[in-house]
Structures are given as C-alpha cells and as structure tokens.
C-alpha positions as CSV (number, residue, x, y, z in Angstrom):
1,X,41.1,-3.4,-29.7
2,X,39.6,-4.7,-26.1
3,X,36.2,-3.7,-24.6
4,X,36.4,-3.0,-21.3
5,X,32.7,-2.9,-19.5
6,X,32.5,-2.0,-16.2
7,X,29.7,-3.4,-14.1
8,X,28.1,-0.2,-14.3
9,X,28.1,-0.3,-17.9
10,X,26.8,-3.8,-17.8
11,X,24.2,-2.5,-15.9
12,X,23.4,-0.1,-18.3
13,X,23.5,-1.9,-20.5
14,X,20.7,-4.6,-19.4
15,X,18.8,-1.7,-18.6
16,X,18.7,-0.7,-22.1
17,X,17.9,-4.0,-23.6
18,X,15.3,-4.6,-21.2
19,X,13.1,-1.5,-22.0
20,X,9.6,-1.8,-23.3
21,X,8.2,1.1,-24.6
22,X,5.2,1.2,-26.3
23,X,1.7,3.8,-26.9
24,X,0.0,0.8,-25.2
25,X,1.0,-2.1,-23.4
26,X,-2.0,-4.6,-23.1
27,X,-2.2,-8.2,-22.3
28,X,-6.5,-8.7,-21.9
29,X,-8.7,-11.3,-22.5
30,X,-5.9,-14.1,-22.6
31,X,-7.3,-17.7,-21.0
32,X,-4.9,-20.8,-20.1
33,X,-6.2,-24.0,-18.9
34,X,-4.6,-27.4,-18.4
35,X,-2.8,-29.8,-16.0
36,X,0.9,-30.4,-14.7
37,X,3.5,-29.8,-12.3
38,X,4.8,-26.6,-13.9
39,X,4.4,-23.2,-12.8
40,X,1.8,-21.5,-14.7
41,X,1.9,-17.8,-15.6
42,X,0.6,-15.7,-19.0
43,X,4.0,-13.3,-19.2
44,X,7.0,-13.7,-17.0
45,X,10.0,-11.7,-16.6
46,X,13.3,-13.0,-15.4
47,X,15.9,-10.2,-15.7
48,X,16.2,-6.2,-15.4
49,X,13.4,-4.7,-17.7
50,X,11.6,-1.1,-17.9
51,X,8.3,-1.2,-18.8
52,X,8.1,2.9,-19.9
53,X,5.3,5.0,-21.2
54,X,4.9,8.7,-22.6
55,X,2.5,10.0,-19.4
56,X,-0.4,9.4,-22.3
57,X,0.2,5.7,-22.7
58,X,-1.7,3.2,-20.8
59,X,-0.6,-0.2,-19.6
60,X,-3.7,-2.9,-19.0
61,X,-3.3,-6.5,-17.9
62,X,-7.4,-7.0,-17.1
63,X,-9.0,-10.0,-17.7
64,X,-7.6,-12.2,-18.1
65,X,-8.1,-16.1,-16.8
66,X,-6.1,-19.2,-15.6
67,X,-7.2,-22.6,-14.7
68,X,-4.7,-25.1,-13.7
69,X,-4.9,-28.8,-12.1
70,X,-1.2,-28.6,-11.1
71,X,1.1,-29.6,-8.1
72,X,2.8,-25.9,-8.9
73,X,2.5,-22.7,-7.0
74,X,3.2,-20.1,-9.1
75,X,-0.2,-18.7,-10.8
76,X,-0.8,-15.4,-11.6
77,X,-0.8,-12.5,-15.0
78,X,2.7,-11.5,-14.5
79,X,5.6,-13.3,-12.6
80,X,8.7,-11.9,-11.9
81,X,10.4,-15.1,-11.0
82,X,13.5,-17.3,-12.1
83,X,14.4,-20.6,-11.7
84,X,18.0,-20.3,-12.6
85,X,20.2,-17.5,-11.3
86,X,23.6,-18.9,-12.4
87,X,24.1,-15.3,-14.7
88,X,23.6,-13.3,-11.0
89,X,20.9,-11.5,-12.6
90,X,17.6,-11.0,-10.5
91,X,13.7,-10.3,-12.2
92,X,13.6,-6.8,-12.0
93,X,10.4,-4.6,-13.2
94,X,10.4,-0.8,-13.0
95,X,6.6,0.3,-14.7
96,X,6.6,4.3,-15.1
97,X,5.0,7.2,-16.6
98,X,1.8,5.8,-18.1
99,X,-1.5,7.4,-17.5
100,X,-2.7,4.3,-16.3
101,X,-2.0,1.0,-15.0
102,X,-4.2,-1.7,-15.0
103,X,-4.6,-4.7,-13.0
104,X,-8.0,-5.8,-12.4
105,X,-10.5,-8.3,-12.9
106,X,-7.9,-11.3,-13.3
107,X,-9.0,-14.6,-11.9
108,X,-6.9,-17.8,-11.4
109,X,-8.5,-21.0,-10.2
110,X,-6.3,-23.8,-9.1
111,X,-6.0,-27.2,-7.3
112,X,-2.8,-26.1,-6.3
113,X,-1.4,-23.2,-3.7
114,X,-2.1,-20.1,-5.1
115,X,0.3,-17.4,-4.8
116,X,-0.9,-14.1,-6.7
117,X,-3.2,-13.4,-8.9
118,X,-2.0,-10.4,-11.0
119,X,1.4,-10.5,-9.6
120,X,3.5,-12.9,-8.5
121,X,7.2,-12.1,-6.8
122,X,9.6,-14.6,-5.5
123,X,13.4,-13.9,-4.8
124,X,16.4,-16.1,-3.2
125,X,17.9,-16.9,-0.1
126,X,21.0,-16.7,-1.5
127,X,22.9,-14.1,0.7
128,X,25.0,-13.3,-3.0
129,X,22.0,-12.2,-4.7
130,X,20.0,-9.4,-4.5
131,X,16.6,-8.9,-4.1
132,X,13.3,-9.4,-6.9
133,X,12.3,-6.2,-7.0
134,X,9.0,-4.7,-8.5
135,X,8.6,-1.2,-8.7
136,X,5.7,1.1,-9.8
137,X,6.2,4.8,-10.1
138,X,5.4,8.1,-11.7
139,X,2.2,7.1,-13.3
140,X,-1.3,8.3,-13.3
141,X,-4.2,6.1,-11.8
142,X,-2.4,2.5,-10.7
143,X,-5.4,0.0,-10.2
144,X,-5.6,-3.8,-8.8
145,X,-9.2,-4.1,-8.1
146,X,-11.7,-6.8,-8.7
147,X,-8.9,-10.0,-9.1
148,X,-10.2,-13.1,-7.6
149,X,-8.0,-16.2,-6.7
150,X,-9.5,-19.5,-5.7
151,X,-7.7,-23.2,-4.6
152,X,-9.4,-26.2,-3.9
153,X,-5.8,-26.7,-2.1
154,X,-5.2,-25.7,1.6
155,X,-3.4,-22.5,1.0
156,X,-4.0,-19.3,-0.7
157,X,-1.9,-16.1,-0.6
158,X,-2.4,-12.8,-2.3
159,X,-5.5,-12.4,-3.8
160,X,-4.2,-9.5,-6.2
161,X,-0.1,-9.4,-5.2
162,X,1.8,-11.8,-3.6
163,X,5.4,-10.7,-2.8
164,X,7.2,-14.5,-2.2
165,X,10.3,-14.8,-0.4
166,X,13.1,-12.0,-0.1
167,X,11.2,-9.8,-2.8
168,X,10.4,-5.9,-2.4
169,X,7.5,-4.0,-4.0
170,X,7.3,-0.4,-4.4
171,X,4.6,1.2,-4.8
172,X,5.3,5.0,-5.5
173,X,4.8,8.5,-6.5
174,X,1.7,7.7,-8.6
175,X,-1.7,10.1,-8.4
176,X,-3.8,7.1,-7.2
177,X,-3.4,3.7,-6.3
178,X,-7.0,1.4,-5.6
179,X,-6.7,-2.2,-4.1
180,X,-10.7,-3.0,-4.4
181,X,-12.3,-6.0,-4.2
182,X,-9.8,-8.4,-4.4
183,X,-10.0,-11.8,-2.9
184,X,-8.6,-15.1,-2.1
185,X,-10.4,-18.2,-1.0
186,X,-8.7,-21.0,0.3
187,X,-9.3,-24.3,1.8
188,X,-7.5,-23.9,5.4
189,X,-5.3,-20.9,5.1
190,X,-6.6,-17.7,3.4
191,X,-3.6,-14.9,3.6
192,X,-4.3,-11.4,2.0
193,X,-7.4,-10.6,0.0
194,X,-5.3,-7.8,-2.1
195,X,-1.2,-8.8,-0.7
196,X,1.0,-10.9,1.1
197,X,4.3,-10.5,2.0
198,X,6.5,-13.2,2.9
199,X,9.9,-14.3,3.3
200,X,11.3,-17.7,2.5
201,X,12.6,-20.1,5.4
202,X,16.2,-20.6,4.5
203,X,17.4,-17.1,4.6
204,X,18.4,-17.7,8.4
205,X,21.9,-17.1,8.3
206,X,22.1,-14.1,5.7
207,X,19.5,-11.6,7.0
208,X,17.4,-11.4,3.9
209,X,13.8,-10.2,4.0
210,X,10.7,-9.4,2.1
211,X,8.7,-5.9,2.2
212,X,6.2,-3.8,0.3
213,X,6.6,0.2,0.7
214,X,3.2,2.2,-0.5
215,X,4.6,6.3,-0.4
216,X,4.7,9.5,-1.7
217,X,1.3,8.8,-3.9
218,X,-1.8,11.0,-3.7
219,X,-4.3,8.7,-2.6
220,X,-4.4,5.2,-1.6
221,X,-7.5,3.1,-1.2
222,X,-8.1,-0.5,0.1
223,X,-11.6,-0.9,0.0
224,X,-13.9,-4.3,0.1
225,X,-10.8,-7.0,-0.4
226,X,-11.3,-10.2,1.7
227,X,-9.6,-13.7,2.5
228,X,-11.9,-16.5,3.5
229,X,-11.4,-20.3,4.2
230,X,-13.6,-22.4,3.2
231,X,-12.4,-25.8,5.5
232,X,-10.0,-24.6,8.0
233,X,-9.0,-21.7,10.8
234,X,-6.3,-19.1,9.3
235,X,-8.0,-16.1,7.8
236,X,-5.6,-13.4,8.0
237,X,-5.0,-9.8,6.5
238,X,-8.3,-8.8,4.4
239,X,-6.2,-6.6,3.0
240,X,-2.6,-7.1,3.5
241,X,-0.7,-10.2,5.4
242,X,2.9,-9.7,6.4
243,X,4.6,-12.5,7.7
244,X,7.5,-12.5,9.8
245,X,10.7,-11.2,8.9
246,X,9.0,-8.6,6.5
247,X,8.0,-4.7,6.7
248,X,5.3,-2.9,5.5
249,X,5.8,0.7,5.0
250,X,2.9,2.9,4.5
251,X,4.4,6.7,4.6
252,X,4.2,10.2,3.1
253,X,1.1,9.7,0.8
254,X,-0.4,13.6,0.5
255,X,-4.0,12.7,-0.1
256,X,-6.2,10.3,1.7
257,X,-5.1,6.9,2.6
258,X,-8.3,4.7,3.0
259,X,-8.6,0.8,4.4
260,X,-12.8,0.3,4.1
261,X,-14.7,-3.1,4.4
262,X,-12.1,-5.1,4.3
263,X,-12.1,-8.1,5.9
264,X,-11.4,-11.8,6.7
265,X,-14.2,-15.2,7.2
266,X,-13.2,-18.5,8.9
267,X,-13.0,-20.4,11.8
268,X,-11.2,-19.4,15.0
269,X,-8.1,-18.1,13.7
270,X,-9.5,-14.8,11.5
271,X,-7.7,-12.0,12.2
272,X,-6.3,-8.1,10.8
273,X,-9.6,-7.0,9.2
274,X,-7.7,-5.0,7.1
275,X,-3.4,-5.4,8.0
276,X,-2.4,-8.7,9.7
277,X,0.8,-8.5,10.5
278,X,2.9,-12.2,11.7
279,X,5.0,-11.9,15.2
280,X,8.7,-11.3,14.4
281,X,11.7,-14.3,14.7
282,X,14.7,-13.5,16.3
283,X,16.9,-15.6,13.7
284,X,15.9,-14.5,10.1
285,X,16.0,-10.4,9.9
286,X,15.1,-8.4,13.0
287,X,15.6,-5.1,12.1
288,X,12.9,-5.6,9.4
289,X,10.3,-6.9,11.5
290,X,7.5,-3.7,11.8
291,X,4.3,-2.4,10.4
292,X,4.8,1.4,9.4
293,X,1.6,3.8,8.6
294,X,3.6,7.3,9.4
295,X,3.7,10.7,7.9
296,X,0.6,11.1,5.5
297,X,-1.9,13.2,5.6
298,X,-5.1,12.0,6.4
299,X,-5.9,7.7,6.7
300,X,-8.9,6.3,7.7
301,X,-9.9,2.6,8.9
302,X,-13.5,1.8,8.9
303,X,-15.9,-1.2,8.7
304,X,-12.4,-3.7,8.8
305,X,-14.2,-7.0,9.9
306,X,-13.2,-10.6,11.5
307,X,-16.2,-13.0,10.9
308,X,-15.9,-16.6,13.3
309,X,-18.3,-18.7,10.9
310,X,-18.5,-21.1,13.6
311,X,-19.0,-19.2,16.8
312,X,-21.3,-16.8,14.3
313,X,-19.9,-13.8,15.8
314,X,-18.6,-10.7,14.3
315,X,-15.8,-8.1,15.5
316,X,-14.6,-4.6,13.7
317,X,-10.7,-4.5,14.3
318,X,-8.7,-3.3,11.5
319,X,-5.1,-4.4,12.3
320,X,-3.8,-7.1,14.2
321,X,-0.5,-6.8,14.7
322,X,1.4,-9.1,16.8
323,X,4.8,-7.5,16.0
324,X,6.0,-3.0,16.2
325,X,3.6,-1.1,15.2
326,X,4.5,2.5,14.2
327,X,1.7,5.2,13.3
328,X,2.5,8.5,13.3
329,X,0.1,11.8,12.0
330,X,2.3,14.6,10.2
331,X,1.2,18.2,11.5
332,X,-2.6,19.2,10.2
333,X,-3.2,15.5,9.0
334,X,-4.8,12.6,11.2
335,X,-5.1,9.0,11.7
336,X,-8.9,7.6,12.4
337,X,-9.9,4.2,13.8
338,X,-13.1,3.9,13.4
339,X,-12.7,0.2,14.5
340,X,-10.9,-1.3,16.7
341,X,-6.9,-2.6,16.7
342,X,-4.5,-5.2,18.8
343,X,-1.3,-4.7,19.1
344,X,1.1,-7.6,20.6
345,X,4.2,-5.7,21.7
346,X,3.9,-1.9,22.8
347,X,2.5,1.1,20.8
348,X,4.3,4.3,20.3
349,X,2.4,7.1,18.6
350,X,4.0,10.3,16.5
351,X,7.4,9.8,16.6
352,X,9.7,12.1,14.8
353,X,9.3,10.4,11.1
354,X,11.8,11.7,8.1
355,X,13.5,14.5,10.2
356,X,9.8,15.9,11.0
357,X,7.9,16.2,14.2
358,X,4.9,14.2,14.0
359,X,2.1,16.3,15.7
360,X,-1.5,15.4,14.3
361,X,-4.2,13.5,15.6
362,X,-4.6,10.2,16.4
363,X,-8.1,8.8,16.6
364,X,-10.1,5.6,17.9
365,X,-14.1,6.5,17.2
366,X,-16.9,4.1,17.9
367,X,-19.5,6.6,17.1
368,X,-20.5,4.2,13.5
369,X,-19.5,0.7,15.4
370,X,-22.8,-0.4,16.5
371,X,-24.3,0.7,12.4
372,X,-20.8,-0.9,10.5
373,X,-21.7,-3.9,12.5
374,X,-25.3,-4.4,11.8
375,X,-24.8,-3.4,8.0
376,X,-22.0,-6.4,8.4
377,X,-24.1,-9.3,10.1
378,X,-26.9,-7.9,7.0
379,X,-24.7,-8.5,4.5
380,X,-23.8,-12.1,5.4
381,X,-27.5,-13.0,6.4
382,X,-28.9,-15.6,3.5
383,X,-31.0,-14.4,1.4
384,X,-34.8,-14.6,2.6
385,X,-33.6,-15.2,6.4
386,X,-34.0,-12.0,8.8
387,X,-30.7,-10.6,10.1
388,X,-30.4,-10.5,13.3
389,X,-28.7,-7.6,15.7
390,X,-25.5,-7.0,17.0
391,X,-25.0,-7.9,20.2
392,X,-23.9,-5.8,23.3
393,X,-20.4,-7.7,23.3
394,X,-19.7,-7.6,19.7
395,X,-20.2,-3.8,19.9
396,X,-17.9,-3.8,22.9
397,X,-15.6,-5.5,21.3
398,X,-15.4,-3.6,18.5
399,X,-15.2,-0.3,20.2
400,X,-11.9,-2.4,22.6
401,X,-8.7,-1.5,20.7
402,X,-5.7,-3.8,23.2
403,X,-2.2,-3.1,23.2
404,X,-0.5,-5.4,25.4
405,X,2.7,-2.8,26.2
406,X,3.1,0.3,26.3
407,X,1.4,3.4,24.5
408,X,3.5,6.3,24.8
409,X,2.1,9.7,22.8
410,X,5.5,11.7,22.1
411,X,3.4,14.5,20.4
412,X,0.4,15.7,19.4
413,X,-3.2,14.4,20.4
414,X,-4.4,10.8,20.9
415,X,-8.1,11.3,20.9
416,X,-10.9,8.8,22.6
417,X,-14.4,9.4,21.1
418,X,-17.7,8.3,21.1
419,X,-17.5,4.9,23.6
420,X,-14.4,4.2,22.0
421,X,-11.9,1.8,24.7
422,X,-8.5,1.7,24.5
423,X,-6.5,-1.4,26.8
424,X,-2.8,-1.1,27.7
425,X,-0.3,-2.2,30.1
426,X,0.9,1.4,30.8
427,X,-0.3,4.9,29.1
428,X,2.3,7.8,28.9
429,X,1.4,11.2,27.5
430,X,4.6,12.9,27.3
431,X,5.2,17.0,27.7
432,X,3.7,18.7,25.3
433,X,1.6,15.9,23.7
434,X,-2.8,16.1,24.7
435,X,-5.0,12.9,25.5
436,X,-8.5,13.9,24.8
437,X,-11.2,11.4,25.9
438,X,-15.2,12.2,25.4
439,X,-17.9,11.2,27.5
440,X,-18.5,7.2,27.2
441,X,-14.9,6.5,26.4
442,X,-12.2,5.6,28.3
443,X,-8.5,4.1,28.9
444,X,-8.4,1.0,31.0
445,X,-4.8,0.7,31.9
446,X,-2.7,-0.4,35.2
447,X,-0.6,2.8,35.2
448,X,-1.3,6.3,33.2
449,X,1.0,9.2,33.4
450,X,0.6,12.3,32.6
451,X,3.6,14.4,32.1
452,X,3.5,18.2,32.2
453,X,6.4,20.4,30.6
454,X,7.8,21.7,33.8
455,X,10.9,23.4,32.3
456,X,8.4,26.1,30.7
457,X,5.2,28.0,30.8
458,X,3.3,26.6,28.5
459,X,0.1,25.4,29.0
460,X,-1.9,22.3,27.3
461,X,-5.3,23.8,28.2
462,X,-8.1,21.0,27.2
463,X,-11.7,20.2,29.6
464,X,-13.1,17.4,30.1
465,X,-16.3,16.1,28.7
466,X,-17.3,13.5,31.3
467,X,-17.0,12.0,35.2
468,X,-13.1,10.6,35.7
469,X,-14.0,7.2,37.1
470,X,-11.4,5.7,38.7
471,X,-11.6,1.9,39.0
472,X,-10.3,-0.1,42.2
473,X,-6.8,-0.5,41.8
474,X,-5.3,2.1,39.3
475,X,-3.3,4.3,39.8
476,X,-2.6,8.1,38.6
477,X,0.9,9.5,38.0
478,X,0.7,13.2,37.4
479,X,3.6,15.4,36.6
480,X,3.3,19.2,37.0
481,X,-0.4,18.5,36.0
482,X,-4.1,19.4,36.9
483,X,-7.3,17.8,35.5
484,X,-9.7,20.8,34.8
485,X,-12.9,18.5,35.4
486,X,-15.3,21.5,34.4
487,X,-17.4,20.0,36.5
488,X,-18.0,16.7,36.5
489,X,-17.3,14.6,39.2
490,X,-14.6,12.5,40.5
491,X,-15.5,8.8,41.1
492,X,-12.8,7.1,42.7
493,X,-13.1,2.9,43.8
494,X,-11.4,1.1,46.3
495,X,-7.4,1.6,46.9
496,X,-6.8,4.3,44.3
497,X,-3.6,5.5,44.3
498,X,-1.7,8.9,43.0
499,X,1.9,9.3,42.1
500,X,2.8,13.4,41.9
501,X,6.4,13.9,41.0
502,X,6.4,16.9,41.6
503,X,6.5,17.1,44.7
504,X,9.5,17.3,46.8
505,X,11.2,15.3,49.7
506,X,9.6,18.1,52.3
507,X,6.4,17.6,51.2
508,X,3.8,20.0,50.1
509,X,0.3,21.3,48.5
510,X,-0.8,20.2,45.6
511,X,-4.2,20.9,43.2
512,X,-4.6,17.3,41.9
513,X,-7.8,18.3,40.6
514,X,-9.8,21.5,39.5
515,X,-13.5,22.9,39.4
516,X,-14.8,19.6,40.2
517,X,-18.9,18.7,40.9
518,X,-18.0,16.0,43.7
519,X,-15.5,13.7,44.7
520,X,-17.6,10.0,45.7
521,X,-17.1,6.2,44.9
522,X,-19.4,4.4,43.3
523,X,-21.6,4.2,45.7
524,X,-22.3,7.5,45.7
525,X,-20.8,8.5,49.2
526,X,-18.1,11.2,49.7
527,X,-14.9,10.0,49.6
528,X,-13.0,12.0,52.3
529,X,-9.3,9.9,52.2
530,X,-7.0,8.9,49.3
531,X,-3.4,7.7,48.9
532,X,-0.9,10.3,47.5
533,X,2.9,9.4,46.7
534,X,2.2,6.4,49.6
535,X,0.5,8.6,52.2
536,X,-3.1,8.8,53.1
537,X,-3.9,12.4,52.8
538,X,-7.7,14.2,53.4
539,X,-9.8,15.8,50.5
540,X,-10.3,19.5,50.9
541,X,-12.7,20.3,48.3
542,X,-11.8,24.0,48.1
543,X,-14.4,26.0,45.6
544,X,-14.6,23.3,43.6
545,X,-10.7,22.1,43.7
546,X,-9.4,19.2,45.1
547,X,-6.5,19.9,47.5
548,X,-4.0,17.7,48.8
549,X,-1.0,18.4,51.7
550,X,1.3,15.4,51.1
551,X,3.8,15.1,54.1
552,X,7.3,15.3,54.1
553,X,9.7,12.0,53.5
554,X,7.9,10.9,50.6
555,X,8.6,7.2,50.4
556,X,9.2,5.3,47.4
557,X,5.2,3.8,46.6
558,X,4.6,0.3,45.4
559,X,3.0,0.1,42.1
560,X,2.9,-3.4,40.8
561,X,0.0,-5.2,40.4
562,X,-1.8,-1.8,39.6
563,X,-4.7,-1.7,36.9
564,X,-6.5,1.5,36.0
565,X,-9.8,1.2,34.5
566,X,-11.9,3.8,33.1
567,X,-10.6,7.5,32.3
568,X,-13.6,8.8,30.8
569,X,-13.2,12.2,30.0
570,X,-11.2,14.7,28.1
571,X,-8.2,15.1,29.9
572,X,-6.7,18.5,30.6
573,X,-3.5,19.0,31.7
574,X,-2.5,22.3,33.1
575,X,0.8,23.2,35.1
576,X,0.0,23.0,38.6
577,X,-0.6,26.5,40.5
C-alpha cells in the first residue's frame, strides 16, 4: 500500500508534531555566560510549532540572563531563527490561549550587536521561502516589560523584540498587551527600546519585507522604554524602530492604546520619542513602506521625548516618521498628541479603514508640554545639582508638530488645543470634516482650504475661540464657507490673499466672514482693502459681517510662493448665505 500526503497534510502534520502543550510553560532564572563566534540563545525554534495552553495555563520566560564576549548577533530568550533551510521549512511560533504570557525582566549583555532581548526573529531573502513568522493570540495578559539589552559594540536593536529581516510579528486578540520599561543601550546606534523591525539588504529583487501588526487586543501600553547611545549619534524609536521596507500596523484595538515616556538619548541624530519610522526605498518593497495607527478606540501619546546630550536640549515629539503615515479615529474614539510629531511625506487623517468611515477626533494638545518637559530635564538632572527650566524654544518646539506635505482631514474633526502648532505645506478640510483650533493655537501653512458641502444643506456649525490672524503672505481658499468669528477680530498682514470658489465667472457678494469685533493688521489700523479671487475688493463691515462684491471675469490668481501663518481659532464653517 502507498501513502500519499498532500502538502496540506504535511502541513498538518508538522503542525501536530510541533505542539507544546503544557499547564505551565516556564523557562526562569536560566544564566549563560561565555565567549565565541556563535549565536547565543537559551531556547530556539526552527520549524512550525504551537505553543498552546488551556485559557488557565501560564507561559513565563522572566529572568533570565546572557552574557556573551562573541563576534555573533543573535542574543536573546527565544530565537526563532535557522541557519539551514534546505527542508523549505521556516521557524514558525503560534503562542495561544494561556492566561498569561510572560516576557520580562530578561537581560543580555554583549560585546557583540545585540538583536533582541526576549525575542529574536530573522527570516530569508530567499524569494522561495516564506516568511519567520511569530504570532501571539487569544491569551489573557501578554507582557514584555522591564528587559534590558546592553553592547559594548556599536549597534543595538530591540531592547525587548527584534523582528530581523523579512520576519512578521503578530501581536493579536489578547486582553492586554504592556511593552514597559524596556531598553537598549548601544555604543553608536541605539534602535528600539521595546522593537525593531527590519528587513535584510538582499531581498531587492523578490519584494520581501518585514512588519509587526498590534490589533484587535483590548489594551495596548508602551510606557517608559528607551534607546540611548552611549558614543555615537543614532537614537531612534524609544519605542518602536521600523526601518525601511517594513510596516507597522497598529489597528482595531477596543480599549486604550497608550505610548507614555518613551523616549530616545544621544547625540544629534535622536529621533521618534516613541515610533521612528526609516524613509522608504524604491527598490526593496514599496507597497509595504507605512506606519498605520487606524481604527481603535481611544490612543494617546504623551511625554515621548528626544534628549541631544550634547546640545543639552530636550524636545516632546512622539513619532518621527520620514515615510506614510496613516492615523485614523473610528466613530466615538480619538487620537491625542499631547506632544508633538514630524512627518516627512504628506499626512492624511480618517480615511475609510476596514470598510468603515473613520469619523473621530484627532488631537494635538500642548496644554501638559511645558510640565512633561520640566518633569523630563528633572529626571535627567544629577543627583544633588538643581534642574534647570525649560526654555521658551524647547516648549515651542514641543507644542510644533511639521508635516512637510499635505494634511488632508477626509472626516471628522482635527482639533488644535491649548498653544498646540501644527506646520504643513498645504491644509485641506474636506466637506463634511471640522477643524477646531482654540485660542493660542494655530496652523501655519502656505495654503488652507476649507471646503463646504455645497451639494446639501447641512451645516458644520462650530465658533471660534480666538482672533484669525492672518500672517503676510497666506492665503485663504474657502468653498461655500463662512468663519463665524463670534467676535473676535480679524488680523490680516501684508498681501493676504482669498480664493472663494464659489463664486462664479459674473462675479458676486460674498459673507467671507461673520459677527466679527474688527478687521485691522497688526498694527492695529483698519484694514479697508483685500485681495479676493485676484481682485482688490473694499471691506464693508456690515453689523458685524464682513462683505465682499468680487467683480465679474474672475481671473485665474497666482498662488505659489504662498505661506499662511497663524489660524488661531476654532474654525467654523457654515454654508454661505
């Protein structure tokens, strides 16, 4: 008689020798020591296994400790790596349905590059291989906190998780998952105090990449992880470091979703307080090149931090993203910056995510700037030595989120509060969507529009909190709109210009702006003239609205070279009477 096994058989097969199940599965306490050229690991798994509990089971790989004088890289609890994949067979580790997973309070010291300290990940470039893949799901609490990974080398990379080249890492459907307090500390390049994710250089030609995927848990925290350099310039991703060619996907978590005093120390080149995220290559995988917190509840950034030992200067700014950057707020939930970000590309907010419209709130706050950053400069001050204040531009820099593109809102609010700034090339608030900006905050951008919904007869009906100051050179593109100003005034600088769509070849009145206090510069005089769709028109301040007859033959006006700086207020945006 002949067997005949079918690769899904096989598969099954592998499956079913590969699973672990135990009440407990514990691996504490375990210390290796030594010298070499090998890579060094305490358990290692190099095909398909399933690590299983009974939802009452626990699973703890806690402290445990490695010390290795070696010329290796690989150093960490649990490596899913494989030196030989002649069988076609990748390191695959599903870990599910305990009550809880622990990974903390590791440590790995090293004279060599460190990569991980609880888990270490690396794949192949080979285009006939899949993936190492790492996945944790269905479990109770899921914890990585307190692991600690130190070279004497130049580089260090993950100081709880580090995902090597062409690996993924799922992290998903748990209760809770806590990255806290993990760190790495290298000699010249410091990447991710809790994760990084990488993928290797010779995957040009077959389109493999790396990425990590955090979704459908409860609640997520990253709180207090760090990378820091001890010799050298590259402190990047407190948190999390994605290189290029690599994703990150943050999405559909319920509960809260929380990156808190995370942060990165060095010299010059420390940046992503909490997410750093590497610019994208053309030649490796393009379409997986982007940073993704969309469609959970409620996430919150807070007291991320960039520390220039040299320059002795301090900055709050939570992600530094120099490739896309997607956020998006499902409907009743929010996103909260209460630092600042940078984004290298342009930024487009609430996009439809999963088949749902995306239409919560999306906020930058530097109401607890100025306190984060004095608690910050306290907390690295020696011991016995009086800690000095923050100054006026490290607050303003920390309040300064820059997107050097585009921010387009598709829906729902983007909300500016409490002196919080927010740069861009251009600003577009499309139909429907609300920009809400409080007194002392602002949008400094060359071109903001403001589209109305002209094709119905509803009404986004918002005040605003503060003067519009218009700075010289900006300019204004309304669409079926009128700023309520509830009155405040209207400042308005030298060559100011307005751009109203709506309004046609033959010309017409239009209500740019309603109950308004005054309409001055910054002087304080009356401004009687301003430019209108290319046309100098008068201000007729009637009962408190400003009134505008723009001539017929509306020619087509010159933009370029526009910047608008300062829209402090909450903008309301009301179909034009």
């Amino acid at each position: 008689m002949k067997l005949h096994i079918t690769k899904g058989l096989l598969t099954a097969l592998i499956l079913s020798a590969g699973l672990v199940h135990a009440e407990n599965k514990v691996l504490t306490g375990q210390e290796t020591a030594g010298s070499g050229t090998v890579n060094k690991y305490l358990e290692r798994v190099t095909e398909v296994q399933e690590w299983s509990g009974s939802g009452s089971d626990i699973l703890n790989y806690s402290n445990n400790s490695i010390k290795y004088t070696t010329t290796g890289n690989c150093h960490a609890v649990l490596s899913l790596h494989k030196d030989n994949y002649n069988n076609g067979i990748m390191p695959d580790l599903t870990i599910s349905g305990y009550k809880d997973v622990s990974f903390d309070s590791n440590s790995v010291e090293t004279a060599a590059a460190l990569q991980g300290t609880a888990i270490h990940l690396e794949g192949t470039a080979n285009k006939n291989f899949g993936n190492t893949c790492w996945t944790v799901t269905n479990n109770g609490t899921v914890s990585f906190n307190d692991n600690t990974g130190t070279t004497t080398q130049n580089q260090g990379h993950g100081g709880a998780v580090y995902v090597g080249g062409n690996s993924s890492a799922t992290i998903t459907n748990n209760a809770k998952v806590s990255f806290e307090r993990n760190s790495v500390t290298a000699k010249k390049y410091a990447h991710g105090g809790a994760i990084r994710v990488t993928t290797g250089t010779t995957n040009a030609y077959n389109g493999k990449a790396s990425d990590l995927t955090i979704s459908n848990n409860t609640d997520v925290s990253f709180i207090g992880n760090k990378a820091e350099v001890t010799d050298g310039s590259w402190a990047q991703g407190g948190a999390i470091y994605s290189t290029e060619d690599t994703s990150v996907d943050i999405n559909g978590n319920t509960g809260k979703v929380e990156f808190i005093g995370n942060g990165v120390k060095g010299v010059n080149y420390t940046k992503g307080g909490a997410i750093y995220s590497k610019k994208a290559s053309t030649t490796y995988a393009p379409d997986s090149n982007y940073l993704s917190i969309r469609g959970n509840h409620e996430v919150l950034f807070q007291g991320n931090y960039e520390i220039d030992t040299k320059a002795d200067t301090y900055r709050l700014r939570s992600i530094y993203s120099e490739k896309e950057l997607k956020l998006s707020a499902n409907e009743g939930g929010k996103i909260e910056f209460k630092d600042s970000i940078y984004v290298g590309t342009s930024l487009s907010l609430n996009e439809n995510y999963d088949g749902k419209e995306q239409t919560g709130t999306i906020i930058f706050s530097g109401k607890t700037v100025e306190n984060d950053l004095n608690n910050l400069i306290a907390a690295n001050t020696a011991e016995g030595e009086e800690a000095r204040q923050a100054s006026k531009t490290e607050i303003d820099n920390s309040r300064t989120s820059v997107v050097s593109g585009t921010i387009t809102l598709n829906a729902g609010t983007l909300s500016l509060q409490d002196g919080a700034i927010l740069q861009a090339t251009k600003v577009i608030i499309a139909a429907g969507a609300t920009l809400e900006i409080t007194a002392t905050s602002r949008v400094e951008s060359e071109v903001l529009f403001l589209f109305g919904d002209a094709s119905t007869d509803s009404l986004v009906e918002t005040t605003l909190d503060a003067d519009l100051y218009m700075k010289e050179n900006s300019v204004l593109k309304l669409s079926d709109t009128t700023f309520n100003m509830n009155g405040n005034d209207l400042i308005i600088e030298d060559n100011v210009t307005f751009l109203c769509e709506d309004i046609s070849a033959e010309g017409g009145s239009i209500t740019l702006f309603g109950n308004v206090g005054s309409v001055k510069n910054s002087k304080g005089e009356a401004v009687e003239e301003i430019t209108v769709n290319g046309f100098t028109v008068s201000v007729n301040n009637e009962n408190g609205n400003v009134v505008v007859d723009v001539p017929s033959s509306v020619p087509e006006p010159t933009t370029a070279t526009l910047s608008l700086l300062a829209l402090a207020g909450l903008c309301a945006r009301r179909r034009r009477k």
